[in-house]
N, CA, C and O atoms as a GROMACS GRO file, in nm:
protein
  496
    1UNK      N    1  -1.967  -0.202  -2.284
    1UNK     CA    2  -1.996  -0.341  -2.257
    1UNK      C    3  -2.146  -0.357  -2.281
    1UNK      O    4  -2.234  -0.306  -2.212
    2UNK      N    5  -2.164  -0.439  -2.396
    2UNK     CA    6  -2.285  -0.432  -2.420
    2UNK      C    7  -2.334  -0.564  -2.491
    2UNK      O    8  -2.239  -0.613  -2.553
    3UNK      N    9  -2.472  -0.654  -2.507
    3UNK     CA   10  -2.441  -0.782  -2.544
    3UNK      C   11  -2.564  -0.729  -2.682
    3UNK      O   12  -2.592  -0.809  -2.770
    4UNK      N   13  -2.601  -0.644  -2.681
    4UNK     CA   14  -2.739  -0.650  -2.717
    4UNK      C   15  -2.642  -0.531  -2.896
    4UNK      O   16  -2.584  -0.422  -2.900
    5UNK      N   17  -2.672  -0.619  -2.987
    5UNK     CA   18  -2.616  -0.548  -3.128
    5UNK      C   19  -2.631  -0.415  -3.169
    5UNK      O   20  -2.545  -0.345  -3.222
    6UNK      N   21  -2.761  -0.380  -3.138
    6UNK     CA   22  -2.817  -0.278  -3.215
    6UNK      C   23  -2.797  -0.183  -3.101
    6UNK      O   24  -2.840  -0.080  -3.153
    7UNK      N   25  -2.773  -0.162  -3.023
    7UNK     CA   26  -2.790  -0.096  -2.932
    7UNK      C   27  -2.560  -0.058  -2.946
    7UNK      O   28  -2.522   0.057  -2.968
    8UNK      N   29  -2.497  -0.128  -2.934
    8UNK     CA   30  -2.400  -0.144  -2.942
    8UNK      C   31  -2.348  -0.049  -3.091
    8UNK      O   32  -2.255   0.032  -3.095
    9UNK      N   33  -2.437  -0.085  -3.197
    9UNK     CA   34  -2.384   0.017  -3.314
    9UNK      C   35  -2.446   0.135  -3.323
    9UNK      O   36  -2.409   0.220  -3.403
   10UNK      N   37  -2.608   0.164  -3.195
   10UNK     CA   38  -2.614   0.273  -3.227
   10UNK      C   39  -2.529   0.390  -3.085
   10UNK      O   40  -2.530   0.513  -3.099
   11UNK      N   41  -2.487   0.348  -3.005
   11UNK     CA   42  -2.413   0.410  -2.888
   11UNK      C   43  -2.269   0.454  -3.002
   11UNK      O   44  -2.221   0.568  -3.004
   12UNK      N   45  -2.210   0.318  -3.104
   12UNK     CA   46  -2.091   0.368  -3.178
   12UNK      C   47  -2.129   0.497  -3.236
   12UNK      O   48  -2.054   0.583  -3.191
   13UNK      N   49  -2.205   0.540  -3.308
   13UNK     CA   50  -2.237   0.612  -3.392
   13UNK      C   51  -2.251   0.751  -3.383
   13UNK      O   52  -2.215   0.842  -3.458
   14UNK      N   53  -2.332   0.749  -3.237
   14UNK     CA   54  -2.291   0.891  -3.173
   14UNK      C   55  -2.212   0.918  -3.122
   14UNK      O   56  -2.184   1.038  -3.124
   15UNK      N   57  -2.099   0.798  -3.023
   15UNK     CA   58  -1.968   0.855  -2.983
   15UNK      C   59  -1.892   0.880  -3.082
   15UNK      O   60  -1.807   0.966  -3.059
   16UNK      N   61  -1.892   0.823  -3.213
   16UNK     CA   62  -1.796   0.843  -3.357
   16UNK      C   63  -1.821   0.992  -3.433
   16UNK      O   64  -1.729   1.058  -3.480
   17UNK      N   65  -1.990   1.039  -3.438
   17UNK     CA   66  -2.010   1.146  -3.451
   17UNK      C   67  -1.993   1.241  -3.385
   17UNK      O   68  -2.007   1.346  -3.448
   18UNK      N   69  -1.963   1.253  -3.254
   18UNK     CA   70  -1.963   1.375  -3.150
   18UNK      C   71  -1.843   1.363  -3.137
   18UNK      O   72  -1.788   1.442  -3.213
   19UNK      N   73  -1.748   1.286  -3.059
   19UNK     CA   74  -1.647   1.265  -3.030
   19UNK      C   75  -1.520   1.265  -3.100
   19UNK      O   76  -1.469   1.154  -3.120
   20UNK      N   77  -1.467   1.355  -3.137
   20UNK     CA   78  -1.332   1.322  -3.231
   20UNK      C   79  -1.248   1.260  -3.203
   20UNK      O   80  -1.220   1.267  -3.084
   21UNK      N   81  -1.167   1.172  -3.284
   21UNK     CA   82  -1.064   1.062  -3.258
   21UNK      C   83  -1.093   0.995  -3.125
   21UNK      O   84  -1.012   0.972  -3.035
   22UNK      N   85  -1.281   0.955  -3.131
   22UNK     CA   86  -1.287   0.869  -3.039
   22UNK      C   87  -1.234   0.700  -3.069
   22UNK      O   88  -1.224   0.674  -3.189
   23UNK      N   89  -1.206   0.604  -2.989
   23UNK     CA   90  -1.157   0.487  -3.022
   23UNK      C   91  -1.231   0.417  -2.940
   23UNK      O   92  -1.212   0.436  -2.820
   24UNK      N   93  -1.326   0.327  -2.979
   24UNK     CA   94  -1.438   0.213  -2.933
   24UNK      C   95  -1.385   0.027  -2.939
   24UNK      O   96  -1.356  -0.052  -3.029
   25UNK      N   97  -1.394   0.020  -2.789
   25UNK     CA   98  -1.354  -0.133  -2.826
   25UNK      C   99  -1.506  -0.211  -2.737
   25UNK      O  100  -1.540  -0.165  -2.628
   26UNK      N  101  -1.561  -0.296  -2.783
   26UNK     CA  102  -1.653  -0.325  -2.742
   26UNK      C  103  -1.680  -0.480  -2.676
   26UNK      O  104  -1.636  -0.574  -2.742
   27UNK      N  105  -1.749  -0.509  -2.554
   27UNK     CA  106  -1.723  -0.632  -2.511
   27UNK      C  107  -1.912  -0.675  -2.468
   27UNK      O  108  -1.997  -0.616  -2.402
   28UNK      N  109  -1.910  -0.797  -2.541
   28UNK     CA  110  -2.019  -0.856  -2.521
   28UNK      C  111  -2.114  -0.924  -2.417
   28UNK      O  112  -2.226  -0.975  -2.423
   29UNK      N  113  -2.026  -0.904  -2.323
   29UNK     CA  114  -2.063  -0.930  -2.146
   29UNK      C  115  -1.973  -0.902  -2.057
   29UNK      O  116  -1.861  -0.880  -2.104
   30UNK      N  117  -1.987  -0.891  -1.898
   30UNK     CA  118  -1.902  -0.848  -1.804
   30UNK      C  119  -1.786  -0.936  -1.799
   30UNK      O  120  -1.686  -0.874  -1.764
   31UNK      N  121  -1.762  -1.082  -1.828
   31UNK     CA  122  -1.662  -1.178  -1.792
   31UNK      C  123  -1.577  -1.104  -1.939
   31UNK      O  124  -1.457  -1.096  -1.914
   32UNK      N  125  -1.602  -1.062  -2.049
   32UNK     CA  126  -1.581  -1.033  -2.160
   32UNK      C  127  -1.459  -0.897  -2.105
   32UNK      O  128  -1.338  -0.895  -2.130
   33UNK      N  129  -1.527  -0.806  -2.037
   33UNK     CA  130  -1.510  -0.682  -2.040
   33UNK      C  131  -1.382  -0.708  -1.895
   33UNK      O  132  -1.271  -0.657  -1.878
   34UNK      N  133  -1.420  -0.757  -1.854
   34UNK     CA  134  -1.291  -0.789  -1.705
   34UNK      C  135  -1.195  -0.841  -1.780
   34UNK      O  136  -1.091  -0.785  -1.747
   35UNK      N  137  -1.172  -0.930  -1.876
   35UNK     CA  138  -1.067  -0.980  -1.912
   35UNK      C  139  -0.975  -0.878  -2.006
   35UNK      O  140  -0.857  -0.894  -2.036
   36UNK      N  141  -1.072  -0.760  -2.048
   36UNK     CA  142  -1.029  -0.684  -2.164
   36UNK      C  143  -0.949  -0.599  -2.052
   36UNK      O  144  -0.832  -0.635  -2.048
   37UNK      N  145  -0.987  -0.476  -1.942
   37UNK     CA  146  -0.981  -0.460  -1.825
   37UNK      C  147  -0.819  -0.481  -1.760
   37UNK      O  148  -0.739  -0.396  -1.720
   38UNK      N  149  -0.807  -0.645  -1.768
   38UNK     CA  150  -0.702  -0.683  -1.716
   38UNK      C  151  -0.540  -0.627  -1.805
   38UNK      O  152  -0.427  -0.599  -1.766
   39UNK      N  153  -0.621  -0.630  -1.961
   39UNK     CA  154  -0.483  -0.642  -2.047
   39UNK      C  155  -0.434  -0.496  -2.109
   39UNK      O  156  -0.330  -0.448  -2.153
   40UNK      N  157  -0.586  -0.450  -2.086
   40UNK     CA  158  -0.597  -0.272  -2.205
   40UNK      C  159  -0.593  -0.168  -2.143
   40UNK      O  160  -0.589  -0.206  -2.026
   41UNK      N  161  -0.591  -0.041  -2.142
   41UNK     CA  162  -0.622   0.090  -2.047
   41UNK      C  163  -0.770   0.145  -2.126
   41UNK      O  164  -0.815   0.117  -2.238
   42UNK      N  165  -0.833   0.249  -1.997
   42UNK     CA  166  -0.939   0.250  -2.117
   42UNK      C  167  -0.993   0.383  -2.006
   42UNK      O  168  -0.998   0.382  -1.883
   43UNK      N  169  -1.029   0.494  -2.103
   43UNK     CA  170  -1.091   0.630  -2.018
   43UNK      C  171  -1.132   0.616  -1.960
   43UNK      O  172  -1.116   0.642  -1.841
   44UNK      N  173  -1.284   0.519  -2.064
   44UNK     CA  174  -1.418   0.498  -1.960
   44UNK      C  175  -1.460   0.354  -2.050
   44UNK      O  176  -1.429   0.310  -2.161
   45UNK      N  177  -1.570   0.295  -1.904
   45UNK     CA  178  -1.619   0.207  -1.956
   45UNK      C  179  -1.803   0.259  -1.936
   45UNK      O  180  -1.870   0.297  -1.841
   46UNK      N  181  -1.826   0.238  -2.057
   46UNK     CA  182  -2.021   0.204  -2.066
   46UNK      C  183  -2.035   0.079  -2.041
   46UNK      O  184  -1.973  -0.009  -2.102
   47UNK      N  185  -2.122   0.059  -1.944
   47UNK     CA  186  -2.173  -0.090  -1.873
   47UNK      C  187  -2.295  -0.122  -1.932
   47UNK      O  188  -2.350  -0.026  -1.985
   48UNK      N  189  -2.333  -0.190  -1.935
   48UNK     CA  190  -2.460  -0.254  -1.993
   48UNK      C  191  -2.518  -0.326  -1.806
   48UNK      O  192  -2.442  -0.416  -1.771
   49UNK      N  193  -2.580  -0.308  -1.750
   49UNK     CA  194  -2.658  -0.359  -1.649
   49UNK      C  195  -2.696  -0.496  -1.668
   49UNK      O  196  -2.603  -0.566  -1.627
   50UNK      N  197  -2.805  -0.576  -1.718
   50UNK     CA  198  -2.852  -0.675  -1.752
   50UNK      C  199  -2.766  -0.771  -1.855
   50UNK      O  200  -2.771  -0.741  -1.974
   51UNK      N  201  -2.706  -0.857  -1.825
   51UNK     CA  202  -2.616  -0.916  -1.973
   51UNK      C  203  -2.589  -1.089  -1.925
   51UNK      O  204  -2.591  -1.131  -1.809
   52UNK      N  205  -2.564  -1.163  -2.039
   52UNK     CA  206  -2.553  -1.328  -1.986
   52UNK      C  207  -2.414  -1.325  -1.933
   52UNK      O  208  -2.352  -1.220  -1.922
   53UNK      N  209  -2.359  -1.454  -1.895
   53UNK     CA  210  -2.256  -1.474  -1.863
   53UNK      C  211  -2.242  -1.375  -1.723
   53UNK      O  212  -2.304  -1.418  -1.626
   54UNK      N  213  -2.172  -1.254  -1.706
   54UNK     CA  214  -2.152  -1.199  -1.558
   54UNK      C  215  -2.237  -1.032  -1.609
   54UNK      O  216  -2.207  -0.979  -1.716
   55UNK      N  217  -2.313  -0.987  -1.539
   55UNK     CA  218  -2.339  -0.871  -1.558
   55UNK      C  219  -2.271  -0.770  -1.484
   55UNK      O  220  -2.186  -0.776  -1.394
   56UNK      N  221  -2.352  -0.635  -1.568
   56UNK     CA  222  -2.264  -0.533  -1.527
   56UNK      C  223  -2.223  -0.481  -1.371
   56UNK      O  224  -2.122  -0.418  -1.339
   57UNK      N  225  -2.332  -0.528  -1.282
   57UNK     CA  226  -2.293  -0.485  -1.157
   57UNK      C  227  -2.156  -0.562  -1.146
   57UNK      O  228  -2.050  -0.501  -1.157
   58UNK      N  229  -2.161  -0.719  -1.119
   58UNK     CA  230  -2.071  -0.747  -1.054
   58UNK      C  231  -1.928  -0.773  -1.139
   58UNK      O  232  -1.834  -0.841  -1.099
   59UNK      N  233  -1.937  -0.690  -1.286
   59UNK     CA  234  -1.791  -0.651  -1.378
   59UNK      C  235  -1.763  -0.581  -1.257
   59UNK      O  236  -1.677  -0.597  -1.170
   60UNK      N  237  -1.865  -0.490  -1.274
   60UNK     CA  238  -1.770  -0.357  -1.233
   60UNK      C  239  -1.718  -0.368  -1.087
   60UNK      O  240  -1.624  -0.300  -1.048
   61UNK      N  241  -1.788  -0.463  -1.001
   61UNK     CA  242  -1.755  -0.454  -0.849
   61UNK      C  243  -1.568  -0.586  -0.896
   61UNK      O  244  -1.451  -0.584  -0.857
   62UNK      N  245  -1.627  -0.653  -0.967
   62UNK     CA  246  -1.462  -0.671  -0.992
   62UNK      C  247  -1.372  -0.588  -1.042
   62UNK      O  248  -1.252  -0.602  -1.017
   63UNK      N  249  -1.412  -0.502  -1.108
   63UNK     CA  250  -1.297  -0.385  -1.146
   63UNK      C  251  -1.268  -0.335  -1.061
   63UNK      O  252  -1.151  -0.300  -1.062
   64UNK      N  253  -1.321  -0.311  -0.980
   64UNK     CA  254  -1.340  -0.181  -0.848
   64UNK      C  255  -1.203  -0.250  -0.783
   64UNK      O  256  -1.104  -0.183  -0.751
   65UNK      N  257  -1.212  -0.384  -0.769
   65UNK     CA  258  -1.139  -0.440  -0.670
   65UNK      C  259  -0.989  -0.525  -0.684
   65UNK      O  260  -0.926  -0.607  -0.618
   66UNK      N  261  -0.973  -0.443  -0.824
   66UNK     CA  262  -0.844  -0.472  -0.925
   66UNK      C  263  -0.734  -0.408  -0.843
   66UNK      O  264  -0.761  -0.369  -0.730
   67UNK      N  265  -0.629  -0.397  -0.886
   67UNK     CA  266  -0.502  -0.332  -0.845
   67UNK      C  267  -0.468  -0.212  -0.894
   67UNK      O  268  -0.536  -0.209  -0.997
   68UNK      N  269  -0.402  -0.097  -0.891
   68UNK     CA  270  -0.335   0.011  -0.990
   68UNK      C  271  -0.443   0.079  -1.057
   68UNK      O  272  -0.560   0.048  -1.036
   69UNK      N  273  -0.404   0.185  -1.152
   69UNK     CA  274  -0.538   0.249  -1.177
   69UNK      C  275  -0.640   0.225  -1.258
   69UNK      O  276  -0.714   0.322  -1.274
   70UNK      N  277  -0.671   0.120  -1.321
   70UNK     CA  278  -0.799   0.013  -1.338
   70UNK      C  279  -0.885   0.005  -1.264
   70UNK      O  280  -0.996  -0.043  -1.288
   71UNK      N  281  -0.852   0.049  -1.167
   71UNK     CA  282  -0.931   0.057  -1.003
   71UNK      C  283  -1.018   0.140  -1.049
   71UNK      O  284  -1.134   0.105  -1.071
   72UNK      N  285  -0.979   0.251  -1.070
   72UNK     CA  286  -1.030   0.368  -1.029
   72UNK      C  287  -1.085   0.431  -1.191
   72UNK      O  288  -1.135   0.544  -1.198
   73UNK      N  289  -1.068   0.336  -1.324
   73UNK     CA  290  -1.152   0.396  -1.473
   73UNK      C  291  -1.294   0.434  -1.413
   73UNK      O  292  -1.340   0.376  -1.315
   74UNK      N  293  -1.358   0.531  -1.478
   74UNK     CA  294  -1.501   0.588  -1.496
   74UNK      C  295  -1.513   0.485  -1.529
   74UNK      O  296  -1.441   0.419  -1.605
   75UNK      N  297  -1.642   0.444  -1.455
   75UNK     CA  298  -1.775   0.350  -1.506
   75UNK      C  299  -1.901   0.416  -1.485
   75UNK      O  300  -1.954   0.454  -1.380
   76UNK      N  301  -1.954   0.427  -1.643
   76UNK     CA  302  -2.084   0.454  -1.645
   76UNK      C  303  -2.220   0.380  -1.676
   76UNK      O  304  -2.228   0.352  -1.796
   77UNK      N  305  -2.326   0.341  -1.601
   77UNK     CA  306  -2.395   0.239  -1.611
   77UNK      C  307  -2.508   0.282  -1.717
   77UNK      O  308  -2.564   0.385  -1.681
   78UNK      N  309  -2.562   0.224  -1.848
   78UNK     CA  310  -2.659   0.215  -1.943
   78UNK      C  311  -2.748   0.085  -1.871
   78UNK      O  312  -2.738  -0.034  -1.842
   79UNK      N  313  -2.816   0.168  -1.868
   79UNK     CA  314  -2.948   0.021  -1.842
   79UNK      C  315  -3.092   0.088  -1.880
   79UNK      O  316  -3.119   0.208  -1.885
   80UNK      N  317  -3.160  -0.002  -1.899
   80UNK     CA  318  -3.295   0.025  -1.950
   80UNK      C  319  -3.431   0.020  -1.804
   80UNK      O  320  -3.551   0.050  -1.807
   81UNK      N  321  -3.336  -0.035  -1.682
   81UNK     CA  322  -3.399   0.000  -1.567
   81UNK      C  323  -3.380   0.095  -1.499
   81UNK      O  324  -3.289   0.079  -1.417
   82UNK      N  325  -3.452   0.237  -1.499
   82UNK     CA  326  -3.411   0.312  -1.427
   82UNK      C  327  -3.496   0.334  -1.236
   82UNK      O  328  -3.520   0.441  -1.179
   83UNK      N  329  -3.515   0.230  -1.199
   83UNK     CA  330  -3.591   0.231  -1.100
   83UNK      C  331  -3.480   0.254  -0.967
   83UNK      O  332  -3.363   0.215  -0.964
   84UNK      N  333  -3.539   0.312  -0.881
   84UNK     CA  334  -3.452   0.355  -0.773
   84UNK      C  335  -3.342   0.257  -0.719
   84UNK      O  336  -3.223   0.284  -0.704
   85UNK      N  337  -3.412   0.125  -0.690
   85UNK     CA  338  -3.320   0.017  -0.662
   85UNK      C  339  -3.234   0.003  -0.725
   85UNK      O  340  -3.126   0.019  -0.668
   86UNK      N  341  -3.231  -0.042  -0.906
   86UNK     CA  342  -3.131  -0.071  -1.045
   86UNK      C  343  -3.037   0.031  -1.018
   86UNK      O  344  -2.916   0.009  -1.018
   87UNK      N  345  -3.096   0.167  -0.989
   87UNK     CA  346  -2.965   0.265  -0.965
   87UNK      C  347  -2.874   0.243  -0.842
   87UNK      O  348  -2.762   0.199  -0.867
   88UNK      N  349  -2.907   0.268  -0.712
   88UNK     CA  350  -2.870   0.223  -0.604
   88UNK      C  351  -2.773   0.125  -0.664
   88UNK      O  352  -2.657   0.161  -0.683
   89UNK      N  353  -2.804   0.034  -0.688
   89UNK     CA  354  -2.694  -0.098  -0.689
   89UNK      C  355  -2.616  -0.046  -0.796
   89UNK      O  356  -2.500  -0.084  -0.783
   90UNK      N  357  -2.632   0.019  -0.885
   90UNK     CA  358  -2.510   0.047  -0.982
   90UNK      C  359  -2.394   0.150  -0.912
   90UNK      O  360  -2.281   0.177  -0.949
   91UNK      N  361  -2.465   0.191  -0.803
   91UNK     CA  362  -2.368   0.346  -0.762
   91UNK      C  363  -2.302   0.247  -0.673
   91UNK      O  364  -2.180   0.256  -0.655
   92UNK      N  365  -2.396   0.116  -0.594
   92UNK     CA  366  -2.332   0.029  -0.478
   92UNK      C  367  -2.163  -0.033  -0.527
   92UNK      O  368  -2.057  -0.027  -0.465
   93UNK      N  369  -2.201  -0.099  -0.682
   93UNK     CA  370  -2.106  -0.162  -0.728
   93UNK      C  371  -2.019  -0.050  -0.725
   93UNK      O  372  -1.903  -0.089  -0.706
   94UNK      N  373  -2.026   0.057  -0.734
   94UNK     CA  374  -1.891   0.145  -0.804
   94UNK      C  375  -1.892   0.198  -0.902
   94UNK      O  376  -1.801   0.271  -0.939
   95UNK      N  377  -2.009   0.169  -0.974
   95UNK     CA  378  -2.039   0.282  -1.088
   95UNK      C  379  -2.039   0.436  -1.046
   95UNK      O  380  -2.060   0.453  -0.926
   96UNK      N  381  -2.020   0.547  -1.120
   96UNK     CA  382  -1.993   0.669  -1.125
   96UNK      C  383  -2.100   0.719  -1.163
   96UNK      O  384  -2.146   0.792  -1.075
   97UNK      N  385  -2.189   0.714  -1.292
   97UNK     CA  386  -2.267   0.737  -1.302
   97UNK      C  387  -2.374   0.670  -1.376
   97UNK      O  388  -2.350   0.553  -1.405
   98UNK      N  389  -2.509   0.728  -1.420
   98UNK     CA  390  -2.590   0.593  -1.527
   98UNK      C  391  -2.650   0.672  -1.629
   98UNK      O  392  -2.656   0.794  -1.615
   99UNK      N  393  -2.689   0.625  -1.714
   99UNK     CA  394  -2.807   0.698  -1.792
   99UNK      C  395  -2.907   0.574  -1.861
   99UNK      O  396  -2.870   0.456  -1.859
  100UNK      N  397  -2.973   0.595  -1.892
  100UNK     CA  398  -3.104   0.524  -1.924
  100UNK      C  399  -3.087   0.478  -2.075
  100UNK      O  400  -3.018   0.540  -2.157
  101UNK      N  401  -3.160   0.359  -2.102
  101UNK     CA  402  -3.143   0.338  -2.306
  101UNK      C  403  -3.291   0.355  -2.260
  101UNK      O  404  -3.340   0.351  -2.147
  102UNK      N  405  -3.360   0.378  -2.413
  102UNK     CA  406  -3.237   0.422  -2.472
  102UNK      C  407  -3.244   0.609  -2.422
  102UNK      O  408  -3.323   0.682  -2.363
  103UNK      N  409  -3.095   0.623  -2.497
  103UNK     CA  410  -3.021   0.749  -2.407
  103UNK      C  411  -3.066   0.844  -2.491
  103UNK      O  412  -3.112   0.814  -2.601
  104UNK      N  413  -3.055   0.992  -2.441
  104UNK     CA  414  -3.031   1.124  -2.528
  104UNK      C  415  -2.910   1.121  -2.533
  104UNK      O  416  -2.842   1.061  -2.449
  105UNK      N  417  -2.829   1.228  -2.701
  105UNK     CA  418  -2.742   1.204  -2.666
  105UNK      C  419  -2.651   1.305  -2.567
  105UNK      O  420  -2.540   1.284  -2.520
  106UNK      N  421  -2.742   1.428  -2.553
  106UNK     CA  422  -2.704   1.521  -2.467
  106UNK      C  423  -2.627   1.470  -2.326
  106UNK      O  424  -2.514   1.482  -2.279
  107UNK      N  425  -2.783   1.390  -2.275
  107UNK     CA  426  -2.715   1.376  -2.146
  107UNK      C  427  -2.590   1.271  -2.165
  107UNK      O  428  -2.497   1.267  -2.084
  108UNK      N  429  -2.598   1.186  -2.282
  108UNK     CA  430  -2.465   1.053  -2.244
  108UNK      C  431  -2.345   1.156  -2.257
  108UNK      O  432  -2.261   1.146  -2.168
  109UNK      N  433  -2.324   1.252  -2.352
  109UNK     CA  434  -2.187   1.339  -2.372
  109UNK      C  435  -2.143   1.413  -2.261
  109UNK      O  436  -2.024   1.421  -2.229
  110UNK      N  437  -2.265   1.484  -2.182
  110UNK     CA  438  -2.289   1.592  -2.093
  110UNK      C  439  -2.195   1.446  -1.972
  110UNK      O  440  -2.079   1.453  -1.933
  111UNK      N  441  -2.277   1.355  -1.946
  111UNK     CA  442  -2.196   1.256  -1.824
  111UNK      C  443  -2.036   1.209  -1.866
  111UNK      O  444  -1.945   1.185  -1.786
  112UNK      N  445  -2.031   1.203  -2.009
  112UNK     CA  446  -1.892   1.144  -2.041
  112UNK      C  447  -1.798   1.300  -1.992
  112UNK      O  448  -1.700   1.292  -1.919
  113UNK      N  449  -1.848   1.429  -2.044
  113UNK     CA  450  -1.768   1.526  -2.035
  113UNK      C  451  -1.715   1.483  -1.850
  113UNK      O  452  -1.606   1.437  -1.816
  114UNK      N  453  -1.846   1.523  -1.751
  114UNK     CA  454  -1.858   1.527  -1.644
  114UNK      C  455  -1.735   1.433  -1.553
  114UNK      O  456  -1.663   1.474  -1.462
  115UNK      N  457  -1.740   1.285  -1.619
  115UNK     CA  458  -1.640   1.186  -1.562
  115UNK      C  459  -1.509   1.210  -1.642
  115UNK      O  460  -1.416   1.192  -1.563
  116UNK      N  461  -1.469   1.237  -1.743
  116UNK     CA  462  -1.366   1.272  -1.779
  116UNK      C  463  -1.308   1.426  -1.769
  116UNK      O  464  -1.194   1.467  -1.793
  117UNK      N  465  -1.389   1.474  -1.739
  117UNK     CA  466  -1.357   1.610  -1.657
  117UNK      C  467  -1.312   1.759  -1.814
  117UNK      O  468  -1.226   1.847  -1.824
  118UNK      N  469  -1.450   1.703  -1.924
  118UNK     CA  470  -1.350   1.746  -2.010
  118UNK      C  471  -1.461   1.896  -2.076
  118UNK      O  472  -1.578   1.889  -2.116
  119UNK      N  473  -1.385   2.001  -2.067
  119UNK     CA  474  -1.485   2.088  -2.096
  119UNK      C  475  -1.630   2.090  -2.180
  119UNK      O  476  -1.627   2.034  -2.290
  120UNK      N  477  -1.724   2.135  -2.149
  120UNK     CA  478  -1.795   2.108  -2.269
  120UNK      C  479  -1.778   2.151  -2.418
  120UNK      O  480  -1.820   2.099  -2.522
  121UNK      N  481  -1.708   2.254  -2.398
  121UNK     CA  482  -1.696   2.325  -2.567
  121UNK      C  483  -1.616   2.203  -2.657
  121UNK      O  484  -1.629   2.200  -2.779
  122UNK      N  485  -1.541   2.114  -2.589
  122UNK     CA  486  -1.415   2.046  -2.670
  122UNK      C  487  -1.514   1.980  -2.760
  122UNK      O  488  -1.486   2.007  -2.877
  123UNK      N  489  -1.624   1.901  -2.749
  123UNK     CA  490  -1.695   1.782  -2.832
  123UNK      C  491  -1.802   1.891  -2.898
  123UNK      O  492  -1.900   1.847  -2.959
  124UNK      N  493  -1.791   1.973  -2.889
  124UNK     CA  494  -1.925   2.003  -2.933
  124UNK      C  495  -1.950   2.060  -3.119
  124UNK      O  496  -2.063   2.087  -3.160
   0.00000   0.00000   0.00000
């Protein structure tokens, strides 16, 4: 979930390069990403923090508060604020974890392995 372009094709690029038979669907704000949410299944979601229309905190505190296991998808928060508070409130909403833009891509794979519980050797 991300509103910002460039940032959006370069996050594709390394999940497309690292990730095999990864599949990217992308939503341009939180009201965007709740509605997708409602209809799709999805591993994980990357949040974008700051965005028009509904941002990422309070997507995700609506996801949180969905029904069935939508509830409970990995959410990982991307934001370009990493100040103690910006975090706090992302872990408040229900985010899982965060990483910073822009990202390494170590740590974004190293957190995707971590929430999807998926060895490290598989992506590498």
């Amino acid at each position: 979930v991300e509103d910002n372009e460039f940032n959006v094709i370069v996050a594709r690029d390394e999940l497309e390069s690292s990730i095999r038979g990864v599949r990217i669907d992308v939503a341009e704000n939180g009201k965007i990403a709740v509605d997708k949410v409602r209809t799709e299944s999805y591993d994980l979601i990357l949040m974008d923090i700051q965005m028009p229309e509904m941002d990422g905190s309070e997507a995700t505190s609506i996801i949180r508060s969905m029904r069935g296991p939508v509830a409970g998808t990995p959410i990982m928060a991307m934001t370009a604020n990493v100040m103690k508070e910006e975090v706090d409130r992302c872990f408040a909403a229900g985010m899982n974890a965060y990483i910073s833009k822009p990202f390494n891509r170590n740590e974004l794979l190293k957190n995707i392995n971590n929430l999807l519980e998926i060895p490290a050797s598989v992506n590498s």
